[in-house]
C-alpha positions as CSV (number, residue, x, y, z in Angstrom):
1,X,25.0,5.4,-12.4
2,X,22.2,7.9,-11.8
3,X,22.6,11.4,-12.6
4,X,21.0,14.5,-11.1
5,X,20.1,17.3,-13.8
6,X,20.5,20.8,-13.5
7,X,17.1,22.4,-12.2
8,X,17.7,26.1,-12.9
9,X,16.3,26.6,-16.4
10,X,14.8,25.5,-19.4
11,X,17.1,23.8,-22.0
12,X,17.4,22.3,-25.1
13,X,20.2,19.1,-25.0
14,X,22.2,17.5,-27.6
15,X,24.8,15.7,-26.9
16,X,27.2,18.9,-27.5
17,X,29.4,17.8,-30.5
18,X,26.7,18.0,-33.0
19,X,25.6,14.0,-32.3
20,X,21.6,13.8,-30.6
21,X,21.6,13.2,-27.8
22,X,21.2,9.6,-26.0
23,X,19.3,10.1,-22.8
24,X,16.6,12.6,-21.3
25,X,19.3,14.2,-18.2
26,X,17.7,17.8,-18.3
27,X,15.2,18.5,-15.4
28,X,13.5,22.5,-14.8
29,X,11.5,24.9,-12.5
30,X,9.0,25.9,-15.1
31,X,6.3,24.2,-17.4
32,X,6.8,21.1,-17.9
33,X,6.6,20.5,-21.4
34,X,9.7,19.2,-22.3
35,X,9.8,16.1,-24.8
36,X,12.3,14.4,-27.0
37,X,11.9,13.7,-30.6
38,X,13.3,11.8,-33.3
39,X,16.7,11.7,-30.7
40,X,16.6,15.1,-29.5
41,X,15.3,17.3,-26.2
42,X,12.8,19.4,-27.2
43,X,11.5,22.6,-24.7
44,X,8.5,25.0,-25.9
45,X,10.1,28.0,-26.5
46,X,13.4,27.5,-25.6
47,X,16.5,28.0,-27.7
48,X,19.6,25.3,-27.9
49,X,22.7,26.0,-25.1
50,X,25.2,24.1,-24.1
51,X,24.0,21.3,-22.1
52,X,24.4,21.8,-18.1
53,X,27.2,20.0,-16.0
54,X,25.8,16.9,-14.7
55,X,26.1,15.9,-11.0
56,X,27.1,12.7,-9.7
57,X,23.8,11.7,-7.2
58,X,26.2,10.5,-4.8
59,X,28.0,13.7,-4.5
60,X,25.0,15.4,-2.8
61,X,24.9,12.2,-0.1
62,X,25.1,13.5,3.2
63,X,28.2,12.3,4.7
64,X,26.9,12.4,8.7
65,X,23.7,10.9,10.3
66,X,20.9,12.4,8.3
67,X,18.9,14.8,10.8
68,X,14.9,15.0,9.5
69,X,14.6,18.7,11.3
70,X,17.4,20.2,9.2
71,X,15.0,21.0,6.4
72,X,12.4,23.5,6.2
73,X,11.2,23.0,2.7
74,X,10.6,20.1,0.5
75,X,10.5,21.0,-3.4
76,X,8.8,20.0,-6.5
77,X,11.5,20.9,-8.8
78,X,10.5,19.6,-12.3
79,X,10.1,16.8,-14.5
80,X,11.1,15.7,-18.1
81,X,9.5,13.1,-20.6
82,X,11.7,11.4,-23.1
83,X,9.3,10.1,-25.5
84,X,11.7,7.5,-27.5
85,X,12.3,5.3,-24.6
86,X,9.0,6.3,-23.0
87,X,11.0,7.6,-19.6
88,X,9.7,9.9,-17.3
89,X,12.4,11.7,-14.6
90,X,10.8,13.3,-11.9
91,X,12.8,15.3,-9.8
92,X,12.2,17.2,-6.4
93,X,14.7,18.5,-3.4
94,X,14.8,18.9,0.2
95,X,15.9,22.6,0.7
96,X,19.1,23.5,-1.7
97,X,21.2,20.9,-0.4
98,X,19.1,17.1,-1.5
99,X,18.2,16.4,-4.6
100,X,16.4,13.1,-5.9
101,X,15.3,12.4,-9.5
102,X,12.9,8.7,-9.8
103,X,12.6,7.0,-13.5
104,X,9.4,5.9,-14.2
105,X,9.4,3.7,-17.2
106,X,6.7,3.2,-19.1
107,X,5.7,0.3,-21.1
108,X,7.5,0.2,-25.2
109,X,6.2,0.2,-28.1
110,X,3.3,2.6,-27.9
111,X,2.2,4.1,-31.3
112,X,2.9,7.3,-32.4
113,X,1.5,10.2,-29.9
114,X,-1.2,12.0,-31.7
115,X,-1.0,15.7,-30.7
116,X,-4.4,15.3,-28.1
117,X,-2.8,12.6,-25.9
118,X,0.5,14.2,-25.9
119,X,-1.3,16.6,-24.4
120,X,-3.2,14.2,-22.2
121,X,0.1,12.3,-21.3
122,X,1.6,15.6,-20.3
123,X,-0.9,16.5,-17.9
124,X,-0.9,12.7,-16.7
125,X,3.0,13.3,-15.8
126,X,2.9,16.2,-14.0
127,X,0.4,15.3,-11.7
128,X,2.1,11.5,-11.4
129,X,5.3,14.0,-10.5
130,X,3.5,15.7,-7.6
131,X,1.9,12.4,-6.1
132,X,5.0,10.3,-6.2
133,X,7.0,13.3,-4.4
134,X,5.0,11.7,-1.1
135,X,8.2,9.3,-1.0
136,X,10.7,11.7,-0.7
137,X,8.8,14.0,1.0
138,X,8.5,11.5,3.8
139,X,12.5,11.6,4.3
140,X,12.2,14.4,6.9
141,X,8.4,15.7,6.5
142,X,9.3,19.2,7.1
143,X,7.0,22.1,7.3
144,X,6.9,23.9,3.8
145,X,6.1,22.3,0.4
146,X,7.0,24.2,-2.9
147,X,5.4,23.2,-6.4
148,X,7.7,24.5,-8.6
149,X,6.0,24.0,-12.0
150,X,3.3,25.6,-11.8
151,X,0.2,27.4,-9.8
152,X,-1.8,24.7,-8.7
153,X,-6.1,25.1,-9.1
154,X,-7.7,25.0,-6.2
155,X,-8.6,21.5,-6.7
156,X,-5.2,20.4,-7.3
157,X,-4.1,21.2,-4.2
158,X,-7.0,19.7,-2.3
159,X,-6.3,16.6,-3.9
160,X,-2.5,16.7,-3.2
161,X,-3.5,18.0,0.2
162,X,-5.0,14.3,0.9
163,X,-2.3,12.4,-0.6
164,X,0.1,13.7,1.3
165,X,-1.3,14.1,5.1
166,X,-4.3,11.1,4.6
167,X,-2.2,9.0,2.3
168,X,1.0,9.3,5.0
169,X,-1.7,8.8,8.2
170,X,0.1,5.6,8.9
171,X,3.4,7.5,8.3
172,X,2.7,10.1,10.9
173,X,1.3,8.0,13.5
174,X,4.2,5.7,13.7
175,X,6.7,8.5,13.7
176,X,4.3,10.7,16.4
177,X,4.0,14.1,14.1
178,X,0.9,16.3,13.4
179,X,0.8,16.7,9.2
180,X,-3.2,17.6,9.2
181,X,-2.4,21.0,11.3
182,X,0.7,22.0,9.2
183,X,0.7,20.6,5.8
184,X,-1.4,22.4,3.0
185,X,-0.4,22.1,-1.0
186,X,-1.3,26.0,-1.4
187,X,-3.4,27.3,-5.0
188,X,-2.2,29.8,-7.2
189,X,-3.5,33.5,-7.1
190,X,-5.7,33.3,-10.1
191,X,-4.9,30.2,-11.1
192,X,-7.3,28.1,-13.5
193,X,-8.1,25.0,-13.9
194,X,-6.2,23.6,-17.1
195,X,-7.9,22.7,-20.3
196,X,-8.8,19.3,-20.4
197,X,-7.9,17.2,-23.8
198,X,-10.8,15.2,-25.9
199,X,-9.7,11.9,-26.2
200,X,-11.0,9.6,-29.3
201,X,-12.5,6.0,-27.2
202,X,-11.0,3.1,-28.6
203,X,-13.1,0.8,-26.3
204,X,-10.0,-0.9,-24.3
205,X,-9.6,-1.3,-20.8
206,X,-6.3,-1.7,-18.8
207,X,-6.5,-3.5,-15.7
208,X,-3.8,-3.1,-12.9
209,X,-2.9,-6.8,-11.6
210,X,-1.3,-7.3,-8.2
211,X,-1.0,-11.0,-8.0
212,X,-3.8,-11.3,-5.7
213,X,-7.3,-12.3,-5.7
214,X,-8.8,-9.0,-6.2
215,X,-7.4,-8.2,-9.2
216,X,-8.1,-11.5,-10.7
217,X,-11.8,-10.9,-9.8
218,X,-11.5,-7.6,-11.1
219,X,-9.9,-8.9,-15.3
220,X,-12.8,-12.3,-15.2
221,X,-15.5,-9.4,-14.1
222,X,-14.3,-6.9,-17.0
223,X,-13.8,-9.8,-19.4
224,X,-17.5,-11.5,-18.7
225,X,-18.6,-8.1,-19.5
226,X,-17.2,-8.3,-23.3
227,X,-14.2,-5.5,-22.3
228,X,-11.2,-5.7,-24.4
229,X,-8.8,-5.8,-21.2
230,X,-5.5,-5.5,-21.0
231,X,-3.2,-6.2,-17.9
232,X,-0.9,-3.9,-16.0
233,X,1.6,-4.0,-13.9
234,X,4.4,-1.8,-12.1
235,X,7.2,-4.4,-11.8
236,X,7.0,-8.6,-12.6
237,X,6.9,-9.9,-9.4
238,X,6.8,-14.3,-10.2
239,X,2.4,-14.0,-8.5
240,X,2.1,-11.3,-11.2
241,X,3.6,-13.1,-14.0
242,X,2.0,-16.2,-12.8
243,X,-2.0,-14.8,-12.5
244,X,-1.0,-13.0,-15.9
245,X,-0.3,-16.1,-17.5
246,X,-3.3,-18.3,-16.3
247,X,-5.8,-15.5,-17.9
248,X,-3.9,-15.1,-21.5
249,X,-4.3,-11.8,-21.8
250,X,-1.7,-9.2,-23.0
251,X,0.2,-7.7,-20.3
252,X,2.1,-4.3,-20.1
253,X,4.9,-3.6,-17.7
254,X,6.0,-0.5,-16.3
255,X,9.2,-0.3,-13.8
256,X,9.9,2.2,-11.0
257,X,13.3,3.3,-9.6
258,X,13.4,5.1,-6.8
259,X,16.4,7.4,-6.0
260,X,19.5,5.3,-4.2
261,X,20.3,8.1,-2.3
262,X,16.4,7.9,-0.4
263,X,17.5,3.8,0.2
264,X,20.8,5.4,1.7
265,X,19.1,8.4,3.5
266,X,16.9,5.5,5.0
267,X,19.7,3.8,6.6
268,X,21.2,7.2,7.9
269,X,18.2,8.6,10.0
270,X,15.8,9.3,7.4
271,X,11.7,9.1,9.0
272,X,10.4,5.9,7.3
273,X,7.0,4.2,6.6
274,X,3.8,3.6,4.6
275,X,3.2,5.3,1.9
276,X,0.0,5.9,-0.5
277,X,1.6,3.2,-3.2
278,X,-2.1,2.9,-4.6
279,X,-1.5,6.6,-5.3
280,X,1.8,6.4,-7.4
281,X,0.7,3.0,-9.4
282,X,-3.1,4.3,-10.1
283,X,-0.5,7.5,-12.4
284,X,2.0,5.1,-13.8
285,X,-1.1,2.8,-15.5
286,X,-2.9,6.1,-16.2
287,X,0.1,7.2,-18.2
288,X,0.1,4.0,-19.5
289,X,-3.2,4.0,-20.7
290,X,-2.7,7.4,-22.1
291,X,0.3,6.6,-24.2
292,X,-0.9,2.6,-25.4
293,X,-4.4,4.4,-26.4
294,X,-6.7,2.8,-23.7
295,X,-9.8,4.6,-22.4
296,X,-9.5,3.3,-18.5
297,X,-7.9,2.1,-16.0
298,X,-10.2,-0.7,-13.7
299,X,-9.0,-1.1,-10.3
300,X,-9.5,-3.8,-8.2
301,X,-10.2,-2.0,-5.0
302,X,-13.0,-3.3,-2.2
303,X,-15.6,-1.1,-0.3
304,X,-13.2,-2.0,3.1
305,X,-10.4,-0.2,1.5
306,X,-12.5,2.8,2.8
307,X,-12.8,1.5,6.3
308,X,-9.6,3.6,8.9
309,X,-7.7,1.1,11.6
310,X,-8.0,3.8,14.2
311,X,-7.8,8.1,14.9
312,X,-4.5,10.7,15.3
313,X,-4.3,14.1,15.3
314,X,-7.7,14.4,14.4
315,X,-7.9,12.3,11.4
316,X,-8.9,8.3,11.1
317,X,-5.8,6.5,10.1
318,X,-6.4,4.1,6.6
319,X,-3.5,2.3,6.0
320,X,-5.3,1.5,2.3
321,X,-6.4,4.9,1.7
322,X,-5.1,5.7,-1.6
323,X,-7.2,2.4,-1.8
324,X,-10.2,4.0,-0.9
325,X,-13.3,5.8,-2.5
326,X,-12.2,9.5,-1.4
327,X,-8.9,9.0,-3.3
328,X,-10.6,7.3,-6.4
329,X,-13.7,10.4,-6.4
330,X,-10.9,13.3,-5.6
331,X,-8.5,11.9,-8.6
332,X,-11.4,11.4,-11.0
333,X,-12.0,15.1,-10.3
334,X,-8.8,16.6,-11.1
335,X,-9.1,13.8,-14.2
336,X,-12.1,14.9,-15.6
337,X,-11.2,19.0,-15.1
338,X,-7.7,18.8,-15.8
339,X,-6.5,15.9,-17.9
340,X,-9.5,14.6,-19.8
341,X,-13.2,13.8,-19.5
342,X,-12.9,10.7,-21.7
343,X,-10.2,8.7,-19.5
344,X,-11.8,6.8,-17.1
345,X,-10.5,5.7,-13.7
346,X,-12.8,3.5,-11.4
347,X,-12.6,0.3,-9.3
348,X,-14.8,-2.5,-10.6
349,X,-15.0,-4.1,-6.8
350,X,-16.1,-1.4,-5.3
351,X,-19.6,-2.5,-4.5
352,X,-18.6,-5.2,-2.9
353,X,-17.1,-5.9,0.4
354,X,-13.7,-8.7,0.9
355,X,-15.8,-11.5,1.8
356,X,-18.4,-11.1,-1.6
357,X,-14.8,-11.1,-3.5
358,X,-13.1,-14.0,-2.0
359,X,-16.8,-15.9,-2.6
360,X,-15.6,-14.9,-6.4
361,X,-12.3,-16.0,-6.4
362,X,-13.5,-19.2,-4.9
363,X,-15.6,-20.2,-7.8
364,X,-12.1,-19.1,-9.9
365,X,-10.1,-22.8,-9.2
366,X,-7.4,-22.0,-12.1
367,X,-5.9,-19.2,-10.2
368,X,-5.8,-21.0,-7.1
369,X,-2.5,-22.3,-6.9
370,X,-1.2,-19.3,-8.5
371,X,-2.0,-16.0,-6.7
372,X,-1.0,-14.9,-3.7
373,X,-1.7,-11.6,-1.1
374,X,1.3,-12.2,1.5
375,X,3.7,-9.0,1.2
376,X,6.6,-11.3,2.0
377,X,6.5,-12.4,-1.7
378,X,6.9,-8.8,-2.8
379,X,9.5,-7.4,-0.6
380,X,12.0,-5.0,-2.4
381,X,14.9,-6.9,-1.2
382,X,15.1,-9.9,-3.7
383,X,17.3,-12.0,-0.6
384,X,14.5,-11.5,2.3
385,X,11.3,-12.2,-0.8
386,X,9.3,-15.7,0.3
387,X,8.6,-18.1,-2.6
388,X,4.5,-18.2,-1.5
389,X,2.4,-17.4,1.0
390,X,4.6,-16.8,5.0
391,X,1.5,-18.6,6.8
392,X,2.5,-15.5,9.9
393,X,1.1,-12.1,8.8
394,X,-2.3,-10.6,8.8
395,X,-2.4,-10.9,5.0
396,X,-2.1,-14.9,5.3
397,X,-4.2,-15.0,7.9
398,X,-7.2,-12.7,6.4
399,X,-7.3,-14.3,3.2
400,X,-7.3,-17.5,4.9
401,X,-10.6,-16.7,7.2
402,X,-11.9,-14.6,3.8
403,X,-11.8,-17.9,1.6
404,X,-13.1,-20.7,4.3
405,X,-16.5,-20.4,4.1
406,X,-16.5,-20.9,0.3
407,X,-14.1,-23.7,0.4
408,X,-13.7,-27.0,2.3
409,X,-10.7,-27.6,4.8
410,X,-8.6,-29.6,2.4
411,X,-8.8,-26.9,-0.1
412,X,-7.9,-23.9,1.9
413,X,-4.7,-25.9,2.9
414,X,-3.3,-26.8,0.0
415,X,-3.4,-23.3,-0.9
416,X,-1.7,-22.2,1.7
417,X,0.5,-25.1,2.7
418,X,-0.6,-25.2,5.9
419,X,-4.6,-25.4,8.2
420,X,-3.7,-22.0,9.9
421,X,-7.2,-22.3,11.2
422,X,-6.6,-25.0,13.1
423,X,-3.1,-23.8,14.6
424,X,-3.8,-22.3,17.8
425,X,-1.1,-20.4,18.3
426,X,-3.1,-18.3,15.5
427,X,-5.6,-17.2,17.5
428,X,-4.3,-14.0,19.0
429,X,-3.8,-13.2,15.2
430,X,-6.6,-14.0,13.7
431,X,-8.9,-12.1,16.4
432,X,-7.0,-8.7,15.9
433,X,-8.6,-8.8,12.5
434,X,-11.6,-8.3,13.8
435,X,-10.5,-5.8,16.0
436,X,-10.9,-7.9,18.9
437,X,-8.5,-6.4,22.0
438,X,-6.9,-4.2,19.5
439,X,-7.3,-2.1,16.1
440,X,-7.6,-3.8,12.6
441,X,-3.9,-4.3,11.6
442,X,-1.8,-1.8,9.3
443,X,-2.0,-4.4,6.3
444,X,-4.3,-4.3,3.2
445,X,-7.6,-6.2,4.9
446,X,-11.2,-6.5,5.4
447,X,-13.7,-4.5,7.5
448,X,-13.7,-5.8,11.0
449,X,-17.8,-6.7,10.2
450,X,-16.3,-9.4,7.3
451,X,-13.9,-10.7,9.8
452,X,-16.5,-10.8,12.6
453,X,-18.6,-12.5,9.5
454,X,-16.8,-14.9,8.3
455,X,-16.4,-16.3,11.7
456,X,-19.8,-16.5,11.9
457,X,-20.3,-18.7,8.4
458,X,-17.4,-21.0,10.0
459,X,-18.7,-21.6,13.1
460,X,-22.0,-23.1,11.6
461,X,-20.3,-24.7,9.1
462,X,-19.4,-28.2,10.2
463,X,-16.4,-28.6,8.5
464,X,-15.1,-26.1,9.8
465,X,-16.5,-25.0,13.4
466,X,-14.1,-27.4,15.7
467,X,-11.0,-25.9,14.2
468,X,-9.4,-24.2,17.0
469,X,-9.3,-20.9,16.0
470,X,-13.3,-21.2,14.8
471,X,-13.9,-22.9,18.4
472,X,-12.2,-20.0,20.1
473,X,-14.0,-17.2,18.1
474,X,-17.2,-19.0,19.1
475,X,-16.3,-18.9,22.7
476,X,-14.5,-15.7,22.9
477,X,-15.3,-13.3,19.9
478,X,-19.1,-13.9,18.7
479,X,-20.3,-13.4,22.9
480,X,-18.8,-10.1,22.7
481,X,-20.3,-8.6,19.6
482,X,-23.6,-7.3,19.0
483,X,-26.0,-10.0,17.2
484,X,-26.2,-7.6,14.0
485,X,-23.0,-6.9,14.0
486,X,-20.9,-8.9,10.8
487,X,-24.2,-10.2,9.8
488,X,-23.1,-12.3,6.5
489,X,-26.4,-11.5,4.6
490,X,-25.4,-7.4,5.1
491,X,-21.6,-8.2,4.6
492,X,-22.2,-10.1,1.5
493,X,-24.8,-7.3,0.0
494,X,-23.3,-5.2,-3.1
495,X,-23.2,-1.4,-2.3
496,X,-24.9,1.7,-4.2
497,X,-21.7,3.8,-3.2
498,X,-19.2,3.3,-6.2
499,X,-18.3,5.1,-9.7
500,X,-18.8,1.9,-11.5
501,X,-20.1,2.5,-14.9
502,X,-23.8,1.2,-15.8
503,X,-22.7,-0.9,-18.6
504,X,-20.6,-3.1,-16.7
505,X,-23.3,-3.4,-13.7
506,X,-24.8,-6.8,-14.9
507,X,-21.5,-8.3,-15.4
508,X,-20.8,-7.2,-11.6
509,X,-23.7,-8.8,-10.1
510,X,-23.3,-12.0,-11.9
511,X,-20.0,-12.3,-10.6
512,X,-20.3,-10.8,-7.1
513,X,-23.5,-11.5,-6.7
514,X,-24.9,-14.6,-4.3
C-alpha cells in the first residue's frame, strides 16, 4: 500500500507509543534535511509531535475522466531520506487536490555516512527531487511550477528550466503545446548558490549499465584504463543482469517506483509521453555514488545523443536529450557549485560517434550474444517484455546497419536471429534512419551522417552490398546525398568536444580509435 505524507510542516515521527518508528512516511514544504537514525526521523530543528494522519493514495484518485487543463500549478512539495533502508520519498502535487510521493531506493549496505557526504547526499536528493518531478509534471503540464523547498540559484533554475521544456521536447510535440514560451523554474530573490562539500577521492568509478552496447564499451574502456569500476543499474532487467555477469564486476542496484495513482491518471486522460529518463537515472547513480563512497559516475553516452530529430515551437526536438552534452555540461555545473567539486559526472563515449562504438563492441565477441538495445525487452509491463531483440523497431534496425560493417553476414544474424538487411520489407525502415523521406526516428539512434555512413561501408563491402536493403540504399539513398555527406573517415573520427578527463584519454583512443 503506498501512503501519502502530510506536507504541511516539519516533524519529528516515532511510531507514537514510545516504539521507533519503522518507515520514513513524513514529507515537508521546507528544507529538506530530514534523516532517520539509529530507527528514528530526525528534522534540524524541529521538536517531536504526534505523527500526522496518513492518507490512503488512493483516496485522492480522481473518480471522473482526468481533465489536464483543471490545474494551474504543479508543486515541488518536499522530500525525506530514510537513511537505514537507504529510501528516498519524493513528493510533489498538482494544485491542492493530487498528490504523488515516488520511492527511490538506493543500493544497501553502504558504510556509515561521514558527516561531508551526508551533506553531499543531501544536496544530491534534492536536486534528484526536482528532476524526477518531470514525470508527474507531465500529467497535465499546466502553466505554473512551485519549488517548495527552497529558493533556487540562478543556475538551478536554468538547469531545471532545460529538463523540463528540452528534456519533455518530444512530450510537447506529440501532445501539440508550446512549454519554451510558458515554462520557466524561477530563482530566488537573493538567493545563493549553496556551499559545495569536499569530498575525500577514493579512486572508484561507478558505471551505469543499460544492457546495451554502449555501456559495455563504456566498463572495458574504464577497466583498460586501470579504473576500479563498479556497475550500476536502476532496475535488473535479464540484458542487464546478463552484460553484468559476462564482465565480473560488482554490480549495485537501485529500484524506482513511481506513484500508482500517475499509471491510473494515465489511463484516465492524463497527457503522456517521453520523458528525460537519462535525467532521473544520471541522480539515482549519483546518489549512489555518494552514499557507496565512489568519486564518479561514467556514462556511456555518444556525440549523436546531441544531434535533434526535428524543430517545434522554436526549439529542435532530441528525443535523447538528457543524453546529450548540454544536459551533461549544465548538471556538471550545478554539481561542481552546489553539491561538490570532487564528484565527477562525464560520459566516456562522448568523443565518439555510434558507428566508432559499435566498431568497439565488435571487437567485444563475449558480450555478443548477451546485450541487447531493443526497448521491447525493457517494457514496464512484464506481460508485453520480448525475450531478445523484436527484429521491427528502429532500435533493431540501427544497431543492425551500426554493427555490419565490422562483422560478416553470418555474424550479425545470429545475433539478431534474423538477416534484417536482406528483408526488403525493411527498407522503408531502415532509410528513415537516415532521414531519408522523413526525420530521424523518436528512439535512442545515430546521427543521420552514421546511418548515411554505414551504408556507404556496406555497399563496397562485398559481403554485404547485394543485400536488399544495401542494394536499395545504393540505388535510392547514396544518389541523393551530397558526396561528403556520412563520409566514414569523418564519422569514425573521435571528437575534441567532451568533458572526458585526460587520464583516461589513451585508454579512449585505444579502444575507439581505428
Amino acid at each position: 500500500m503506498i501512503f501519502h505524507p502530510s506536507m504541511r510542516e516539519d516533524v519529528t515521527v516515532d511510531a507514537g507509543d514510545g516504539r521507533p518508528a519503522r518507515r520514513m512516511l513524513v514529507a515537508f514544504a521546507g528544507r529538506p534535511v530530514v534523516i532517520r537514525r539509529h530507527g528514528r526521523v530526525l528534522s534540524r530543528g524541529g521538536e517531536s509531535q504526534q505523527a500526522p494522519r496518513l492518507e490512503v493514495m488512493s483516496q485522492a484518485a480522481p473518480t471522473r475522466v482526468f481533465e489536464p487543463a483543471r490545474y494551474a500549478t504543479f508543486r515541488v512539495t518536499g522530500w525525506t531520506f530514510d537513511e537505514p533502508s537507504a529510501t528516498a520519498s519524493l513528493s510533489y502535487a498538482l494544485d491542492d487536490e493530487l498528490r504523488f510521493t515516488e520511492r527511490i531506493e538506493l543500493p544497501a549496505g553502504a558504510p556509515p555516512l561521514e558527516p561531508a557526504r551526508r551533506a553531499a547526499l543531501h544536496a544530491v536528493l534534492d536536486l534528484l527531487h526536482q528532476v524526477a518531478g518531470v514525470s508527474y509534471y507531465k500529467a497535465a503540464a499546466p502553466e505554473h511550477v512551485t519549488v517548495e523547498t527552497g529558493p533556487l540559484s540562478e543556475r538551478r533554475a536554468r538547469l531545471l528550466t532545460d529538463v523540463y521544456v528540452q528534456g519533455l521536447g518530444e512530450y510537447a510535440y506529440r501532445n501539440g503545446l508550446d512549454l519554451a514560451s510558458r515554462l520557466r523554474f524561477a530563482a530566488g530573490p537573493g538567493a545563493a548558490d549553496p556551499s559545495p562539500t569536499p569530498l575525500a577521492p577514493t579512486g572508484r568509478s561507478l558505471v551505469p549499465i543499460g544492457g546495451g552496447k554502449d555501456s559495455v564499451v563504456a566498463l572495458e574502456t574504464m577497466r583498460a584504463a586501470g579504473a576500479d569500476v563498479t556497475l550500476f543499474s536502476v532496475g535488473d532487467p535479464t540484458a542487464i543482469g546478463a552484460t553484468s555477469a559476462i564482465s565480473g564486476l560488482e554490480r549495485l542496484v537501485a529500484r524506482r517506483v513511481i506513484d500508482p495513482l500517475l499509471i491510473r491518471l494515465n489511463a484516465e486522460g492524463a497527457l503522456n509521453g517521453h520523458v528525460p529518463v537519462t535525467a532521473v537515472v544520471s541522480l539515482i547513480a549519483l546518489a549512489t555514488a555518494v552514499l557507496h563512497g565512489l568519486d564518479e559516475v561514467v556514462l556511456a553516452n555518444e556525440r549523436s545523443a546531441s544531434q535533434g530529430n526535428l524543430e517545434h515551437a522554436g526549439i529542435e526536438v532530441n528525443h535523447q536529450w538528457s543524453k546529450g552534452v548540454a544536459f551533461e555540461r549544465g548538471l556538471r555545473d550545478v554539481l561542481a557549485h552546489e553539491v561538490s567539486p570532487d564528484l565527477g559526472y562525464f560520459s566516456v563515449l562522448r568523443c565518439a560517434s555510434e558507428l566508432a562504438i559499435a566498431r568497439a563492441f565488435a571487437r567485444l565477441p563475449a558480450y555478443h550474444h548477451a546485450f541487447t538495445s531493443c526497448n521491447a525487452t525493457f517494457r514496464l509491463d512484464e506481460r508485453r517484455r520480448a525475450a531478445t531483440w523484436c527484429r521491427d523497431c528502429p532500435k533493431c534496425r540501427f544497431v543492425t546497419l551500426a554493427l555490419a560493417p565490422f562483422l560478416a553476414p553470418a555474424d550479425v544474424a545470429s545475433i539478431f536471429g534474423a538477416d534484417l538487411l536482406d528483408d526488403p520489407a525493411q527498407t522503408p525502415g531502415f532509410l528513415a534512419l537516415c532521414g531519408f523521406e522523413d526525420h530521424k526516428p523518436f528512439e535512442c539512434v545515430g546521427e543521420r551522417e552514421e546511418s548515411v555512413a554505414a551504408f556507404r561501408l556496406l555497399a563496397g563491402d562485398p559481403r554485404w552490398a547485394d543485400h536488399a536493403v544495401v542494394r536499395a540504399a545504393r540505388e535510392r539513398l547514396l544518389p541523393a546525398v551530397p558526396d561528403d555527406f556520412g563520409d566514414p573517415a569523418t564519422v569514425l573520427a573521435l571528437s575534441g568536444d567532451h568533458e572526458i578527463p585526460g587520464r583516461l584519454m589513451a585508454a579512449v583512443h585505444a579502444r575507439l580509435g581505428a
